[in-house]
N, C-alpha and C positions, 0 to 999 in steps of 0.2 A: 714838455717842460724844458727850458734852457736850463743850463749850470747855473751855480747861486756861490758867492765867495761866503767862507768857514773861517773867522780870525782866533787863531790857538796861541795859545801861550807856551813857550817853551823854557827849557832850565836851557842858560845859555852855560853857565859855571855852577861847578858845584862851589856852596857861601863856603868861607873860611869863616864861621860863627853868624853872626847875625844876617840873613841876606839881605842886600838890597836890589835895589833897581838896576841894576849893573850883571845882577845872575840870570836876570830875565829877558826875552825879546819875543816883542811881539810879531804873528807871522799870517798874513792871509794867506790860503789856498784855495784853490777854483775848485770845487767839486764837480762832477760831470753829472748828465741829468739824472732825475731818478727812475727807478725802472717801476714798470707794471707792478702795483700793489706795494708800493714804497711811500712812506708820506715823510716830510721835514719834519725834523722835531729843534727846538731849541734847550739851551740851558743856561739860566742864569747866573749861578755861581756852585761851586763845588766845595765842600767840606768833610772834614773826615772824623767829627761827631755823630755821634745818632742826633736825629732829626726830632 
């Protein structure tokens, strides 16, 4: 299997109060293949509530 690009979100700033779009950037990275007994998994969104 080839590499596959991963687009992460990063804190570019910590907000002085409210954040906006300005603390954030978005950043693809290549991942290299997977190895033996590895499978992709995805995620749609992340929260820090119970489910």
């Amino acid at each position: 299997m080839t590499s596959f690009p991963s687009t992460q979100i990063h804190l570019a700033a910590r907000p002085n109060g409210w954040p906006t779009h300005d603390d954030f950037e978005t950043v693809t990275i290549e991942n290299g293949p997977l190895q033996p007994g590895q499978v992709p998994l995805s995620r749609a969104g992340a929260g820090a509530g119970p489910s």
